[in-house]
mmCIF file of the N, C-alpha and C atoms, coordinates in Angstrom:
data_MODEL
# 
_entry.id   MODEL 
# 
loop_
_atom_site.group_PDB 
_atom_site.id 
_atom_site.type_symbol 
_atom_site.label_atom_id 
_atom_site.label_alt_id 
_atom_site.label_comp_id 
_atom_site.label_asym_id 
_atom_site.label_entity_id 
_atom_site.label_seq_id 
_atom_site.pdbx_PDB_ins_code 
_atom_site.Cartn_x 
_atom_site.Cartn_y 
_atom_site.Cartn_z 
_atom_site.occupancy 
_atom_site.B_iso_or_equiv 
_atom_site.pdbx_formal_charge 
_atom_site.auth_seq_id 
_atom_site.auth_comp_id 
_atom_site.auth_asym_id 
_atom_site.auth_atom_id 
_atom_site.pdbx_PDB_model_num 
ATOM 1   N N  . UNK A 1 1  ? 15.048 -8.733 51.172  1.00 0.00 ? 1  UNK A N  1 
ATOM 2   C CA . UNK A 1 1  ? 14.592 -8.876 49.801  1.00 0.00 ? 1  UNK A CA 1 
ATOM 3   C C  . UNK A 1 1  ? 13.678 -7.715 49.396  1.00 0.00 ? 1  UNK A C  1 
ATOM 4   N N  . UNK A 1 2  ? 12.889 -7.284 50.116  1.00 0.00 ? 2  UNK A N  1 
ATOM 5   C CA . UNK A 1 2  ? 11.821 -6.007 49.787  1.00 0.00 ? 2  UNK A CA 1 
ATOM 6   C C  . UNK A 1 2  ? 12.613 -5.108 49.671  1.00 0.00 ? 2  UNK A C  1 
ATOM 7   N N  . UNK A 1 3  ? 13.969 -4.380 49.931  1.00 0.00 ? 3  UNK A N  1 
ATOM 8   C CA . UNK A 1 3  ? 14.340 -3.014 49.723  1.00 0.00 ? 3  UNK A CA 1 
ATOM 9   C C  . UNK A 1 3  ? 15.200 -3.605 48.665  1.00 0.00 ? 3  UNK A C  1 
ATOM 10  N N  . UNK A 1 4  ? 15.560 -4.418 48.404  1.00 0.00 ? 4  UNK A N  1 
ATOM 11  C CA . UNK A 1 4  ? 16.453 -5.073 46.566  1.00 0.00 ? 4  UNK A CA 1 
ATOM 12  C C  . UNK A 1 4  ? 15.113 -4.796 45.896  1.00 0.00 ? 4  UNK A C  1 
ATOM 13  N N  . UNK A 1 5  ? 13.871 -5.225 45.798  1.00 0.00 ? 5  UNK A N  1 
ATOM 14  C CA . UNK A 1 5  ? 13.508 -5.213 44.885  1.00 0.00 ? 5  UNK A CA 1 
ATOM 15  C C  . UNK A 1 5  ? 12.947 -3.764 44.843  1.00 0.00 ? 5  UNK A C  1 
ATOM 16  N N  . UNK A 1 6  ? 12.413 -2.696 45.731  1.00 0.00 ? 6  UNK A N  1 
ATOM 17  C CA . UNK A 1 6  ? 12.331 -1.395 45.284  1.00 0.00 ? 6  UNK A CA 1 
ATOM 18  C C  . UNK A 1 6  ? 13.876 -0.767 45.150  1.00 0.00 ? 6  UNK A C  1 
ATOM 19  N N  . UNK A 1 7  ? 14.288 -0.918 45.182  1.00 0.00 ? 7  UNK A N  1 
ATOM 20  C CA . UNK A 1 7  ? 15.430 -0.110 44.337  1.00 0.00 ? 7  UNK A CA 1 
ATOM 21  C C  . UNK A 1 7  ? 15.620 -0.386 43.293  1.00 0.00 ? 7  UNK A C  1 
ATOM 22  N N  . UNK A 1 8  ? 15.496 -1.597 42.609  1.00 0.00 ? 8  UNK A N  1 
ATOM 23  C CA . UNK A 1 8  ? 15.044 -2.580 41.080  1.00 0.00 ? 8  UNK A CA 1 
ATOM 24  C C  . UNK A 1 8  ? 14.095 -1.901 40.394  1.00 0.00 ? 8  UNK A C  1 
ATOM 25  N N  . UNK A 1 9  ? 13.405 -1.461 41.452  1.00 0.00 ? 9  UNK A N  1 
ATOM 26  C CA . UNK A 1 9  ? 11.842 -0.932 40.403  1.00 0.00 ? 9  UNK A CA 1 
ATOM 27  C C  . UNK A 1 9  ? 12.021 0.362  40.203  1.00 0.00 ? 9  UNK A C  1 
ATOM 28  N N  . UNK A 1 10 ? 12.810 1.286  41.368  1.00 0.00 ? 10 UNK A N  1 
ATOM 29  C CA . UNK A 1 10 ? 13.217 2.630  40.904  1.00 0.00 ? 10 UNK A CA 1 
ATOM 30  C C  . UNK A 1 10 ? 14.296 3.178  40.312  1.00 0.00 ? 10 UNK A C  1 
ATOM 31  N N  . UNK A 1 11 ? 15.079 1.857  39.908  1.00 0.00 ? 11 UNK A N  1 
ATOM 32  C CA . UNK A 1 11 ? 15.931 1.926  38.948  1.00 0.00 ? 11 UNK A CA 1 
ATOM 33  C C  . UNK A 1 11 ? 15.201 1.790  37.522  1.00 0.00 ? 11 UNK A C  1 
ATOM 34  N N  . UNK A 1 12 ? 14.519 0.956  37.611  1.00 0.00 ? 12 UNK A N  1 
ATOM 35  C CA . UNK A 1 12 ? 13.618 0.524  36.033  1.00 0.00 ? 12 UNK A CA 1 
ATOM 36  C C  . UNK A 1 12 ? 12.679 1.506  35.884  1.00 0.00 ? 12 UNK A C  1 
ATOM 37  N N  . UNK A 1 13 ? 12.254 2.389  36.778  1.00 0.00 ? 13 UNK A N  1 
ATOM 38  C CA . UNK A 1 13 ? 11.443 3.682  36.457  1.00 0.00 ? 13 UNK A CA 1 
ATOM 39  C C  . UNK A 1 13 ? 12.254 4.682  36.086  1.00 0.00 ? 13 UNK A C  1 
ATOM 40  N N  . UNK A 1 14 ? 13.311 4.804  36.570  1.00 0.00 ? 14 UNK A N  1 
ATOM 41  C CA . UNK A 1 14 ? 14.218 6.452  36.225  1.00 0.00 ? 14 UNK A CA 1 
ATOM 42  C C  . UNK A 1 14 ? 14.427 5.776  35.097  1.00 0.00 ? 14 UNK A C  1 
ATOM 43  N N  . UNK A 1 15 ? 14.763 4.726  34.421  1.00 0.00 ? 15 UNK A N  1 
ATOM 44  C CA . UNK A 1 15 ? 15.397 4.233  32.836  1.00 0.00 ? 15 UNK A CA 1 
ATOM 45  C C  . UNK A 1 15 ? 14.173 4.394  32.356  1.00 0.00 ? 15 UNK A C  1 
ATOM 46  N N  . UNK A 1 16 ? 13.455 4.083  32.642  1.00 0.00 ? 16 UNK A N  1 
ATOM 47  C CA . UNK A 1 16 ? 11.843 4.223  31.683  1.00 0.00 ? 16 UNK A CA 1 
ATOM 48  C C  . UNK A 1 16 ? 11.218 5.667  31.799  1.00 0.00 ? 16 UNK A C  1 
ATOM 49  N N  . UNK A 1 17 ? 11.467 6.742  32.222  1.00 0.00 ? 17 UNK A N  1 
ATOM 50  C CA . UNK A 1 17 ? 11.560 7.975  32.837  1.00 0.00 ? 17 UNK A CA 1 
ATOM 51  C C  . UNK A 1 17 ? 12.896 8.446  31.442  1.00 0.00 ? 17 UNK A C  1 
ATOM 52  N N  . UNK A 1 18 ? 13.867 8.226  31.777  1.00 0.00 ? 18 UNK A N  1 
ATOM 53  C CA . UNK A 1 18 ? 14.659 8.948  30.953  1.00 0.00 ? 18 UNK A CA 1 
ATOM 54  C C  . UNK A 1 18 ? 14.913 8.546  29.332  1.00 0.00 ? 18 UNK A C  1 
ATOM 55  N N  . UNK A 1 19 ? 14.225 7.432  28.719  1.00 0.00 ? 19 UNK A N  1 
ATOM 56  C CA . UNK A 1 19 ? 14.036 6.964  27.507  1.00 0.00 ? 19 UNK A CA 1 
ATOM 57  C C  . UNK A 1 19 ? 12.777 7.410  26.860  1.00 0.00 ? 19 UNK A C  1 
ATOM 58  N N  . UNK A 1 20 ? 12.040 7.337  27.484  1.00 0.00 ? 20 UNK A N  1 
ATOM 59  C CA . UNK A 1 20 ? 10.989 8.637  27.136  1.00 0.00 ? 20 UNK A CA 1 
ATOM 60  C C  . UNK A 1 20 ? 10.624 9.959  27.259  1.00 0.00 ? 20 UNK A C  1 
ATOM 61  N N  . UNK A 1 21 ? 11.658 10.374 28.352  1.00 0.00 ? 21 UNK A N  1 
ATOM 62  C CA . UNK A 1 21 ? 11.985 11.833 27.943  1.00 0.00 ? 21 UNK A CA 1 
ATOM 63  C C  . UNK A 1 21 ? 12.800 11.877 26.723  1.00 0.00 ? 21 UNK A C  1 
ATOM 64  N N  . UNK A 1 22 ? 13.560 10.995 26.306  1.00 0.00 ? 22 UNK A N  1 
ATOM 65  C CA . UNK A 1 22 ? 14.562 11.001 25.279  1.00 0.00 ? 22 UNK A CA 1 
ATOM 66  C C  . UNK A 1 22 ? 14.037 11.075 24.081  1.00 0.00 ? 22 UNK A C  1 
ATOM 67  N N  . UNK A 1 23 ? 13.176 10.064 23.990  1.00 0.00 ? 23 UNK A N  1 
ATOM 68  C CA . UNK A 1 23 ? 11.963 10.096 23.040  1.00 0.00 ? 23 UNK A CA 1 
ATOM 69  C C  . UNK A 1 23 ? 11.618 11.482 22.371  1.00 0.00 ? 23 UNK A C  1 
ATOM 70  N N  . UNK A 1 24 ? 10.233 12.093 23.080  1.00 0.00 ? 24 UNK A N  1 
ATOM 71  C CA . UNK A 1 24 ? 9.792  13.160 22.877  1.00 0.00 ? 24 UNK A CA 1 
ATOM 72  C C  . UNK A 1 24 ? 10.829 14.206 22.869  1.00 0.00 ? 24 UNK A C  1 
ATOM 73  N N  . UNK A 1 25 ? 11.795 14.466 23.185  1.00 0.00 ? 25 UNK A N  1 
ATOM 74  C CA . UNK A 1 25 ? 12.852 15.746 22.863  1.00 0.00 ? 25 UNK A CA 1 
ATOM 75  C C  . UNK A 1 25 ? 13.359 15.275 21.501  1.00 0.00 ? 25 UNK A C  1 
ATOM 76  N N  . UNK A 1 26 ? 13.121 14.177 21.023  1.00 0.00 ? 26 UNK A N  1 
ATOM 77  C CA . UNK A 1 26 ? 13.813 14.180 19.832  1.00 0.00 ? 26 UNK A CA 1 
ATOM 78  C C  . UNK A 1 26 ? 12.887 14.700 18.882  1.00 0.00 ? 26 UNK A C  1 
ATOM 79  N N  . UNK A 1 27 ? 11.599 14.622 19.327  1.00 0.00 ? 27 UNK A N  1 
ATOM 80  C CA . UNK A 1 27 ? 10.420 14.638 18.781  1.00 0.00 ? 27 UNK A CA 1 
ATOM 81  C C  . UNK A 1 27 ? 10.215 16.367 17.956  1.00 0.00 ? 27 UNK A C  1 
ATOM 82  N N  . UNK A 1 28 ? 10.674 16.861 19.035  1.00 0.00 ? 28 UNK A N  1 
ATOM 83  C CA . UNK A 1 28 ? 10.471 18.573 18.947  1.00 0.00 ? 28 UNK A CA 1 
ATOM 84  C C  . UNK A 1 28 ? 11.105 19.233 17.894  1.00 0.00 ? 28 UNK A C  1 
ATOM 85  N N  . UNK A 1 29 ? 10.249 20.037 17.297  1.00 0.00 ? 29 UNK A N  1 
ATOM 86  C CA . UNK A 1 29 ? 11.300 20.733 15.819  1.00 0.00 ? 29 UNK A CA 1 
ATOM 87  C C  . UNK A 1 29 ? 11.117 21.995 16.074  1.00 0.00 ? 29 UNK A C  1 
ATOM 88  N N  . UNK A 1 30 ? 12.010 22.484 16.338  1.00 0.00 ? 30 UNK A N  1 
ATOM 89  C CA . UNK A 1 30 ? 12.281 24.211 16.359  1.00 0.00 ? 30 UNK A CA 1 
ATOM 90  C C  . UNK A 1 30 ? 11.393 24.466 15.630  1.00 0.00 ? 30 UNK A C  1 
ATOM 91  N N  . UNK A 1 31 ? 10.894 25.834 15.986  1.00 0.00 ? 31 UNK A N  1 
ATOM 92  C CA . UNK A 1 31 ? 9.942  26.626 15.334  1.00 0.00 ? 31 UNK A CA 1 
ATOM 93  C C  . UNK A 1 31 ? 10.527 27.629 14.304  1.00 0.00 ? 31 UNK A C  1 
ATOM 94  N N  . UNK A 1 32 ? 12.049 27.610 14.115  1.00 0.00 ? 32 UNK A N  1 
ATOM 95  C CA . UNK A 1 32 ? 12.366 28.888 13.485  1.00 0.00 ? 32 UNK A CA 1 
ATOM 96  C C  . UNK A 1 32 ? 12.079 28.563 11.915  1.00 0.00 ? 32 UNK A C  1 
ATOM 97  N N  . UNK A 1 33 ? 12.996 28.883 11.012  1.00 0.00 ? 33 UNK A N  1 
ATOM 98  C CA . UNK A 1 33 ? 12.632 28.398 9.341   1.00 0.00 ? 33 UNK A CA 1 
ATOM 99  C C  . UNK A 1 33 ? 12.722 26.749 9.322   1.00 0.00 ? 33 UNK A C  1 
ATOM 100 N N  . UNK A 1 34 ? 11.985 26.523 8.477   1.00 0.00 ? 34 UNK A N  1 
ATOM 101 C CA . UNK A 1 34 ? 12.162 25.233 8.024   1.00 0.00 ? 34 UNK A CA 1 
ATOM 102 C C  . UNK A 1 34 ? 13.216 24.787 7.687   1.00 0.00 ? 34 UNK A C  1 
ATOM 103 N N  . UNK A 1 35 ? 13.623 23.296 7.873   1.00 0.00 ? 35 UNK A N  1 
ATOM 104 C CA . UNK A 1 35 ? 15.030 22.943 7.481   1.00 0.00 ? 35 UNK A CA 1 
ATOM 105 C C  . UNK A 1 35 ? 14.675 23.042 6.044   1.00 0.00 ? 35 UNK A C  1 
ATOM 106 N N  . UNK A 1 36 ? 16.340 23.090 5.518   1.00 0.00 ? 36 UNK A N  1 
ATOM 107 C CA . UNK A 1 36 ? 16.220 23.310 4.175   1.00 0.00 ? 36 UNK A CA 1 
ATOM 108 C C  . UNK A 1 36 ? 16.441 24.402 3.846   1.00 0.00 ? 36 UNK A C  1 
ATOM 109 N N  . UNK A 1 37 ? 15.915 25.777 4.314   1.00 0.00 ? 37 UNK A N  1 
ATOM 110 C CA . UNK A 1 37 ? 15.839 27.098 3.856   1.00 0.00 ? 37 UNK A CA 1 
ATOM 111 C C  . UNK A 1 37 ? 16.265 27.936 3.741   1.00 0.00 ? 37 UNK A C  1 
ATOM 112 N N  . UNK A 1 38 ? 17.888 27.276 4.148   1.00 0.00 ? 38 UNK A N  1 
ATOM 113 C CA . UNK A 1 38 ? 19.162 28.229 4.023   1.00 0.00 ? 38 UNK A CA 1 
ATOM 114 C C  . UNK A 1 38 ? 19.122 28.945 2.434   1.00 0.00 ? 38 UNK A C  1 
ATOM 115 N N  . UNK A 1 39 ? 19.078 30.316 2.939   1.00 0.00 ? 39 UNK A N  1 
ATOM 116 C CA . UNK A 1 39 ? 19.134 31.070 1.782   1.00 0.00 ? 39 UNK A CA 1 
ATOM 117 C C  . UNK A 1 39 ? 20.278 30.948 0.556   1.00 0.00 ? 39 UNK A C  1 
ATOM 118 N N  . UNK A 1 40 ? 20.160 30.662 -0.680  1.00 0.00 ? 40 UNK A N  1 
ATOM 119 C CA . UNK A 1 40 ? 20.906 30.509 -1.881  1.00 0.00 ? 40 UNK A CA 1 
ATOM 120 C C  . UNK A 1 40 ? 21.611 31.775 -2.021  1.00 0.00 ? 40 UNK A C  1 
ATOM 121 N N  . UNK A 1 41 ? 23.128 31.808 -2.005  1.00 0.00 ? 41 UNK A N  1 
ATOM 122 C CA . UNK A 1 41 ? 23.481 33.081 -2.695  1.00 0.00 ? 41 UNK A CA 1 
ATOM 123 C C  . UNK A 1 41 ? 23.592 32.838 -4.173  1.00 0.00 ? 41 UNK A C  1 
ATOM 124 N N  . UNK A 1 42 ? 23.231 34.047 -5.221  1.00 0.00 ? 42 UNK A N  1 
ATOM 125 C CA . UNK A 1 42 ? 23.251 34.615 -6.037  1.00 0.00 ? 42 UNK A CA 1 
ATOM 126 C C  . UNK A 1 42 ? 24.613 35.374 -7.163  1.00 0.00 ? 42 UNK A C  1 
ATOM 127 N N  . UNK A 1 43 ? 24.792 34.939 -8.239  1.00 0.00 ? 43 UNK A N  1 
ATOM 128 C CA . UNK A 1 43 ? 25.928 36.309 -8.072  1.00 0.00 ? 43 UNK A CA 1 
ATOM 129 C C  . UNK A 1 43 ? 25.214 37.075 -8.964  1.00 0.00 ? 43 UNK A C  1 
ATOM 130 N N  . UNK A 1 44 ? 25.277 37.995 -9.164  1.00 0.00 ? 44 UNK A N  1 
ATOM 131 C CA . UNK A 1 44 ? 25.673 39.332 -9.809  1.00 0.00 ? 44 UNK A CA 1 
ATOM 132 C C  . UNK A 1 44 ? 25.854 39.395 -11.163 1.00 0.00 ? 44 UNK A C  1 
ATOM 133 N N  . UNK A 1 45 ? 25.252 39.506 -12.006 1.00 0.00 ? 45 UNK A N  1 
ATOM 134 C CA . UNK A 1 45 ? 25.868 39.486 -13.427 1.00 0.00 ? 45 UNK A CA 1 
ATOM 135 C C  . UNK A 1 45 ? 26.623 40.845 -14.211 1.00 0.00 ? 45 UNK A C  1 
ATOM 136 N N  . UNK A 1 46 ? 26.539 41.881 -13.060 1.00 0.00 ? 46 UNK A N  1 
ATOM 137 C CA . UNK A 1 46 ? 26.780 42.932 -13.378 1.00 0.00 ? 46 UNK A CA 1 
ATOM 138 C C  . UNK A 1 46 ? 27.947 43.116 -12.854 1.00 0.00 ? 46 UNK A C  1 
ATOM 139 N N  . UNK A 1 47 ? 27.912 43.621 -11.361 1.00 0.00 ? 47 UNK A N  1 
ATOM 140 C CA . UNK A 1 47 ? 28.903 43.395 -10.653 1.00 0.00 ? 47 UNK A CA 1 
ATOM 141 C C  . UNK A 1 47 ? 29.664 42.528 -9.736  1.00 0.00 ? 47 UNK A C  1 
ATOM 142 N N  . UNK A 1 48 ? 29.019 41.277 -10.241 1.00 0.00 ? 48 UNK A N  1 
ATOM 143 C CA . UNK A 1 48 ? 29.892 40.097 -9.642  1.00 0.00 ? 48 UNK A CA 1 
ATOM 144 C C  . UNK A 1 48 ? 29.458 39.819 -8.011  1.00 0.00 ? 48 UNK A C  1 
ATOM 145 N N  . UNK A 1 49 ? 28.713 40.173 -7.819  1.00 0.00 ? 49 UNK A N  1 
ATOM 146 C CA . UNK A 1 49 ? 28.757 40.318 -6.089  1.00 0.00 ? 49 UNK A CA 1 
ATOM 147 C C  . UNK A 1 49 ? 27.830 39.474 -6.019  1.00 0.00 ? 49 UNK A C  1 
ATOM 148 N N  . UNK A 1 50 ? 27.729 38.604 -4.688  1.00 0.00 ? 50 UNK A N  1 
ATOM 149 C CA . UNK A 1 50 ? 26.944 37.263 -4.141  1.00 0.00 ? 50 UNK A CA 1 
ATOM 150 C C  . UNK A 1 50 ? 26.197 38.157 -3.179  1.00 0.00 ? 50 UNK A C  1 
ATOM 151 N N  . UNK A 1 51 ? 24.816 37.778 -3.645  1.00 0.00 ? 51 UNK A N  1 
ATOM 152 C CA . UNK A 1 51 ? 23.732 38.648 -2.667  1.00 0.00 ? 51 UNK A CA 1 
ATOM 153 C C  . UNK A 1 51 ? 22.467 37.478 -1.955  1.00 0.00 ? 51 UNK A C  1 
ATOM 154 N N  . UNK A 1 52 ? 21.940 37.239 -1.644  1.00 0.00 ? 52 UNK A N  1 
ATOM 155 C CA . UNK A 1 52 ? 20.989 35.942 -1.137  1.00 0.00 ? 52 UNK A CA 1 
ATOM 156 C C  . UNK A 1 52 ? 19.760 36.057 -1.986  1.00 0.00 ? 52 UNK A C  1 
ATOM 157 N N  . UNK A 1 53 ? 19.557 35.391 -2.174  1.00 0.00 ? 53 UNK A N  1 
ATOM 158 C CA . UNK A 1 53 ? 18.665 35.112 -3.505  1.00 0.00 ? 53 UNK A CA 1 
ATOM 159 C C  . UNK A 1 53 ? 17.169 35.947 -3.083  1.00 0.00 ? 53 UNK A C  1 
ATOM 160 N N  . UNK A 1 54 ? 16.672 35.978 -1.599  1.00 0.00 ? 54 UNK A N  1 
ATOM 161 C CA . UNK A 1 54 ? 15.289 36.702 -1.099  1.00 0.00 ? 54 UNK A CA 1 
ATOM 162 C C  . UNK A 1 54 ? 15.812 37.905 -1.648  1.00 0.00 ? 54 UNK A C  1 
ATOM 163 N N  . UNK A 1 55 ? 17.139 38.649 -1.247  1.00 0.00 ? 55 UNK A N  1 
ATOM 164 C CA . UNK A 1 55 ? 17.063 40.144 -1.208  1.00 0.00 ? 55 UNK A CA 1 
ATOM 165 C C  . UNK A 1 55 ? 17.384 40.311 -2.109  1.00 0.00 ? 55 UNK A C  1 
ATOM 166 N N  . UNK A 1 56 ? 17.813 39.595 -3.489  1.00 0.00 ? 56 UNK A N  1 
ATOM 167 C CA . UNK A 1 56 ? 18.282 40.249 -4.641  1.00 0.00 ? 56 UNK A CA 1 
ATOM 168 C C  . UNK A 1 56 ? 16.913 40.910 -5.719  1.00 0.00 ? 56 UNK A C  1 
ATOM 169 N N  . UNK A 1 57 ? 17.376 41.417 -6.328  1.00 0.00 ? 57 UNK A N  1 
ATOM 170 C CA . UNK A 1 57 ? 16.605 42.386 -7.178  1.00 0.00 ? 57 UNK A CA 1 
ATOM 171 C C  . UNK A 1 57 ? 16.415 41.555 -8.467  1.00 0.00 ? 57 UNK A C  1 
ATOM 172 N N  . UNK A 1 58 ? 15.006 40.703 -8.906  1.00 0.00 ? 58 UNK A N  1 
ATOM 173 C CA . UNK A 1 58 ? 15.064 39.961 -10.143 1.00 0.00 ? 58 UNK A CA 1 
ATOM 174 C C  . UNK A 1 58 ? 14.441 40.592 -10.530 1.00 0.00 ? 58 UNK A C  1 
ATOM 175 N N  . UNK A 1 59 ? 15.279 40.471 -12.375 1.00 0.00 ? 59 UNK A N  1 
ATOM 176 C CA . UNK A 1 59 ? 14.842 40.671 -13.232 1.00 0.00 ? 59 UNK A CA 1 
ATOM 177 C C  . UNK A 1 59 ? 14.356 39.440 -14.605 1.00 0.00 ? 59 UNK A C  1 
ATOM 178 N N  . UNK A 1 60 ? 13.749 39.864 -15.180 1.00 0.00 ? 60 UNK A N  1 
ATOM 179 C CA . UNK A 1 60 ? 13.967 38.511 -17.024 1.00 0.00 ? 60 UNK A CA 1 
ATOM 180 C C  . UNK A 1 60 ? 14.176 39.522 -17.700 1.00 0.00 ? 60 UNK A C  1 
ATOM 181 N N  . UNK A 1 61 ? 15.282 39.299 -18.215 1.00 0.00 ? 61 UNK A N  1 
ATOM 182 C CA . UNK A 1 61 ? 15.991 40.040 -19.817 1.00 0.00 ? 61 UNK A CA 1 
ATOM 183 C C  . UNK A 1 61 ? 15.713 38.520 -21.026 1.00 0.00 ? 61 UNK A C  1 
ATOM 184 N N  . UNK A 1 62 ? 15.915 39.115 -21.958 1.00 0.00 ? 62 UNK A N  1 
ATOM 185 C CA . UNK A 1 62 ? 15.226 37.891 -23.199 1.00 0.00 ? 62 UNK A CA 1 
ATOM 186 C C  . UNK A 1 62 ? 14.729 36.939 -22.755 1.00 0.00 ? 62 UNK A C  1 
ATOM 187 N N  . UNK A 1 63 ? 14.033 36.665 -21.471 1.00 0.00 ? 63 UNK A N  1 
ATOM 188 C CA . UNK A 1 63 ? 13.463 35.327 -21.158 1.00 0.00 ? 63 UNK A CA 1 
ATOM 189 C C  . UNK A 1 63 ? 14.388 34.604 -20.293 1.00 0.00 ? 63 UNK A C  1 
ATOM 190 N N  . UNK A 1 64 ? 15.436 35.503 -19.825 1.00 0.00 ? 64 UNK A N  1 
ATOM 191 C CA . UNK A 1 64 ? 16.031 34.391 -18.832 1.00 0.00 ? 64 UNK A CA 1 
ATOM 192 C C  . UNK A 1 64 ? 15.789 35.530 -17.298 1.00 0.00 ? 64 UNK A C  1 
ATOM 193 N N  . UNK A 1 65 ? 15.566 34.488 -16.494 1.00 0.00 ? 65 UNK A N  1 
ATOM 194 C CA . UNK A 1 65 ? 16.057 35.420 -14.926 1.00 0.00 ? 65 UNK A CA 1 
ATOM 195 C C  . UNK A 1 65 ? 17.476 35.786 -14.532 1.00 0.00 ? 65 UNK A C  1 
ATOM 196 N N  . UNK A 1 66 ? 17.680 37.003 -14.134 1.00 0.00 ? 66 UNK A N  1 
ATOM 197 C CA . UNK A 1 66 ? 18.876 37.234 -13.546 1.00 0.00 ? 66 UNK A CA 1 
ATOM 198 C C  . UNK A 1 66 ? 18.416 37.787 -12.042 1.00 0.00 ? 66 UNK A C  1 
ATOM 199 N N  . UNK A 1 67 ? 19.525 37.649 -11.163 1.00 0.00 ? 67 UNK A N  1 
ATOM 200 C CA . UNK A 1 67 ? 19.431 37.992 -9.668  1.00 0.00 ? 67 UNK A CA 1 
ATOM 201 C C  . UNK A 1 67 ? 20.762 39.530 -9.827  1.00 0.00 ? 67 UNK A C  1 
ATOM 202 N N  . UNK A 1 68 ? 20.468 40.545 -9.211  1.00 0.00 ? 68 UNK A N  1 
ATOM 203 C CA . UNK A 1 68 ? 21.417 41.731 -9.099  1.00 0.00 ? 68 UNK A CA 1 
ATOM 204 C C  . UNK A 1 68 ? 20.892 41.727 -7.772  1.00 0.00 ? 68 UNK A C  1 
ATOM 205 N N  . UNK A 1 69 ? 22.201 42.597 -7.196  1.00 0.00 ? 69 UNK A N  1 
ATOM 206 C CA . UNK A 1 69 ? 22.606 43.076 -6.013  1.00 0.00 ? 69 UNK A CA 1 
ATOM 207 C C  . UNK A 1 69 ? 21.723 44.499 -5.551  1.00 0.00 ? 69 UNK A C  1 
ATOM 208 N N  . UNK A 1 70 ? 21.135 45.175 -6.913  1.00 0.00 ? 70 UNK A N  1 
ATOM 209 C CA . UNK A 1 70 ? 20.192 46.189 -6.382  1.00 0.00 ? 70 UNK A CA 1 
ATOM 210 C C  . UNK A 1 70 ? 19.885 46.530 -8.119  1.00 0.00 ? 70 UNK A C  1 
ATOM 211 N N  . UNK A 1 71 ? 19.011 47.535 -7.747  1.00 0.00 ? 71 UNK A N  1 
ATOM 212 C CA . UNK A 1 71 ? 18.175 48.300 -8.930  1.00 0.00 ? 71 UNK A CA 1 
ATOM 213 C C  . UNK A 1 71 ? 19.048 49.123 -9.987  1.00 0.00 ? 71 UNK A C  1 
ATOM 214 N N  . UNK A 1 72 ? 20.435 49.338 -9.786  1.00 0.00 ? 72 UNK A N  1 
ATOM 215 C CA . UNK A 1 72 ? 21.325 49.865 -10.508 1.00 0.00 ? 72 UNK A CA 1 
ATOM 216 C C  . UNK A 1 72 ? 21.370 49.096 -11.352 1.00 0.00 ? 72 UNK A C  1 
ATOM 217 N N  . UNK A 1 73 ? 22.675 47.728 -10.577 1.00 0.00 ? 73 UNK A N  1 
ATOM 218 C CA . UNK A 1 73 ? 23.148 47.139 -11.475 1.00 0.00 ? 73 UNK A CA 1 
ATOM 219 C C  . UNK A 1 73 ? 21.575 46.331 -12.507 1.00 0.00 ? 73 UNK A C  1 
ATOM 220 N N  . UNK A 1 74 ? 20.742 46.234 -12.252 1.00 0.00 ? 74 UNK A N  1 
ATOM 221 C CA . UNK A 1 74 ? 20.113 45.604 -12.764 1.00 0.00 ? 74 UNK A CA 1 
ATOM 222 C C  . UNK A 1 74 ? 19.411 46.682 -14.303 1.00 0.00 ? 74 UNK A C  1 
ATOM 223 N N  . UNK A 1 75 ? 19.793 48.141 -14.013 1.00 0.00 ? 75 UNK A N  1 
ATOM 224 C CA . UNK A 1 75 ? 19.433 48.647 -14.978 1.00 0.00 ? 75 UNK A CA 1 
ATOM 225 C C  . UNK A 1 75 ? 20.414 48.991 -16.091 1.00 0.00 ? 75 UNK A C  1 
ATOM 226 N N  . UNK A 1 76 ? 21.372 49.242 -15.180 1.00 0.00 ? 76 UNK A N  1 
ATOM 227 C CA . UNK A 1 76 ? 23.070 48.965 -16.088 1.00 0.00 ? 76 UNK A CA 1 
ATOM 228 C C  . UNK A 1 76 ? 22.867 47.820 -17.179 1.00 0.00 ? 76 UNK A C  1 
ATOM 229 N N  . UNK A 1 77 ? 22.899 46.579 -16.396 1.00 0.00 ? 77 UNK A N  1 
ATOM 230 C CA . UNK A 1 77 ? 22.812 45.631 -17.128 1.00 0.00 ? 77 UNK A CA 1 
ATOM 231 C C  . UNK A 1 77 ? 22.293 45.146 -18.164 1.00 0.00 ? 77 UNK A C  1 
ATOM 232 N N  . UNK A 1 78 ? 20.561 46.176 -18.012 1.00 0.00 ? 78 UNK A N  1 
ATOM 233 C CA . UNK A 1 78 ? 19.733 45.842 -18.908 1.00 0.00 ? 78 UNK A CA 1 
ATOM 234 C C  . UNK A 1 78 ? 19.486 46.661 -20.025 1.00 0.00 ? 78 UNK A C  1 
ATOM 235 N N  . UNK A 1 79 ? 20.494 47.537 -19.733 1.00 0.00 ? 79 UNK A N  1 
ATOM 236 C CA . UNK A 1 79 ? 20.928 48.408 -20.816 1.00 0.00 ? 79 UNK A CA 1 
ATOM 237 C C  . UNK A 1 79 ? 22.065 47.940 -22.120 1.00 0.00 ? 79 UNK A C  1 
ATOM 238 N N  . UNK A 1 80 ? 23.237 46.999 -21.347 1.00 0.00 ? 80 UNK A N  1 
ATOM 239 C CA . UNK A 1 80 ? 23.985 46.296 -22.035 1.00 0.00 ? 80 UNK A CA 1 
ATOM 240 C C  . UNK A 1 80 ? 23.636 45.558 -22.849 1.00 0.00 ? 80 UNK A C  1 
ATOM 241 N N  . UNK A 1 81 ? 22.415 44.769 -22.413 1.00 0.00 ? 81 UNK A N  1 
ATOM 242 C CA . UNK A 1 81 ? 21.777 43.808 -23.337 1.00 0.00 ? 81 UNK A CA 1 
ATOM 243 C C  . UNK A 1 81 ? 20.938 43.989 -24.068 1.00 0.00 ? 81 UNK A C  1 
ATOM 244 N N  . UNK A 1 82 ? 20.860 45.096 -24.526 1.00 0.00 ? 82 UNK A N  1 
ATOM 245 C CA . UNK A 1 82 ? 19.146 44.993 -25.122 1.00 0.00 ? 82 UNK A CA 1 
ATOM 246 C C  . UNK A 1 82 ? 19.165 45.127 -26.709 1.00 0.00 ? 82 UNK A C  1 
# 
């Protein structure tokens, strides 16, 4: 009866051992960007092109924002409209 019941108890420790390791790993949040922060692409009002919204080049023409692909099209553009 004594070696049934330690093997009982070191069975009920490795399960209580591996449910709380289970635990805390769920626990852990990557350190890289925050969820969520997948970058937005953008298009282009000039030349149509999808650029990610950090690296695009904003401008406001009459009060609205536009996103361009770089400092060209954005002066092109703001030439069209004015």
């Amino acid at each position: 009866m004594g070696i049934l019941r330690w093997l009982i108890i070191l069975v009920l420790a490795y399960l209580a051992y591996r449910a709380i390791r289970s635990i805390l790993a769920k626990k852990e949040i990557p350190r890289g960007e925050p969820k969520g922060s997948i970058d937005e692409m953008v298009q282009d009002p000039h030349c149509r092109t999808y650029v990610p919204m950090r690296q695009a080049e904003k401008r406001i023409i009459k009060g609205r924002q536009y996103y361009f692909c770089s400092a060209k099209c954005a002066d092109d553009f703001e030439k069209q409209h004015k």
